[in-house]
N, C-alpha and C positions, 0 to 999 in steps of 0.2 A: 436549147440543146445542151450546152456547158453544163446545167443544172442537172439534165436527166443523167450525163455521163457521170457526174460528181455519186449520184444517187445510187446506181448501178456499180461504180469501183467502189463504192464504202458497203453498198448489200454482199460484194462476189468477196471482198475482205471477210465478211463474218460470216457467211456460209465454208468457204474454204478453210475458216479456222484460223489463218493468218493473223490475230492480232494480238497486244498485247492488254491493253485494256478487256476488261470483261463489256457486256453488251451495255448494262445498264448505265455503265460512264460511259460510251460513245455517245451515246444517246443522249445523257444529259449533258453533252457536252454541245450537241448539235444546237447550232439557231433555232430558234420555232418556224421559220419560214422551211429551212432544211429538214426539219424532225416531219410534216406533215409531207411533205414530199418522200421522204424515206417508206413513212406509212403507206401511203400509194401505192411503192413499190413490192414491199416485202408482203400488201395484199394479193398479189400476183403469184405468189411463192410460196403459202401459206406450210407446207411440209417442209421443204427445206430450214424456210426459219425455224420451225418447231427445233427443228433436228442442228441446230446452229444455235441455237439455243441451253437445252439439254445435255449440248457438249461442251456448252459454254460454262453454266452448272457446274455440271460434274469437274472439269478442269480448274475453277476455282474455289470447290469443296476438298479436293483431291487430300491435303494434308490436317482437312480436319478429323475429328475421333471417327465421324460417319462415314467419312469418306476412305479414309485408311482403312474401315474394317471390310470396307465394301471394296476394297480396290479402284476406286476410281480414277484413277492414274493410268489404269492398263483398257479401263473401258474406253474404246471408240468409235461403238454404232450404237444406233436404238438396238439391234436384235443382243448385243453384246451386255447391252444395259439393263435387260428386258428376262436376260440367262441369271444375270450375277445379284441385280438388285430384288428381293422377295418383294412382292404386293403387302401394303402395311397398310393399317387406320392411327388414327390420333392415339391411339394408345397406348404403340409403339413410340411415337416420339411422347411420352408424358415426362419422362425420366430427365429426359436432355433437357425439356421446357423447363423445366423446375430448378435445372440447373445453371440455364441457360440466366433466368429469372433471381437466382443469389447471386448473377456478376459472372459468373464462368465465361470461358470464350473458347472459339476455335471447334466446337461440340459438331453442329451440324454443315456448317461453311467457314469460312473462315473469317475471325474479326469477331466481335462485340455485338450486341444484340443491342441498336437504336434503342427499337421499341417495340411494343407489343399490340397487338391490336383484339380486341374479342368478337368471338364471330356473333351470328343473330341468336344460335341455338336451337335452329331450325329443327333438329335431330337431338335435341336434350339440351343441356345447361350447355350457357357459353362457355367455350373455349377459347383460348388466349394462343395466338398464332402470330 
């Protein structure tokens, strides 16, 4: 029961917004025992995590170039995100990638770009994402 509660205060923390880490270091923070039990849970939820998510994003994109131009600082719904951000393809971020790819930072979220990965090419030549 201790374990469900743990699961449920750490899901209603990142739905609410409340935290200061972004989702992906909670996460990788969690035990693997804890991490599969999390998943269980937020399968239950599957909108709200979307949406806890997305806010998640955009709150730590907010001071990057994409994020600045898009105001993401001031967005806080899907309908709000959905007004401000335009429907785009790859070919809109080509500019950023490229840039992203000479060492640049802070373009699309914030920080350094690891690394790259290329897609299958499904839809034309690989793309580097």
């Amino acid at each position: 029961m201790e374990k469900n509660l743990m699961q449920t205060e750490t899901f209603n923390e990142i739905i609410s917004g409340n935290i200061q880490k972004s989702i992906p270091e909670i996460l990788k923070e969690m035990p693997n025992e804890k991490l599969i039990q999390f998943f269980f849970e937020i399968k239950k939820h599957p909108e709200e995590m979307q949406k806890a998510v997305l806010l998640d994003i955009l709150k730590h994109a907010e001071k990057s170039e994409f994020g600045r131009k898009f105001g993401f600082e001031d967005i806080k719904s899907v309908a709000a995100f959905k007004q401000t951000v335009p429907i785009s393809n790859y070919d809109d971020y080509q500019l950023y990638i490229e840039k992203l790819k000479a060492g640049e930072s802070d373009l699309l979220y914030a920080g350094k770009t690891a690394s790259f990965i290329a897609t299958s090419g499904s839809t034309g030549v690989p793309k580097l994402i």
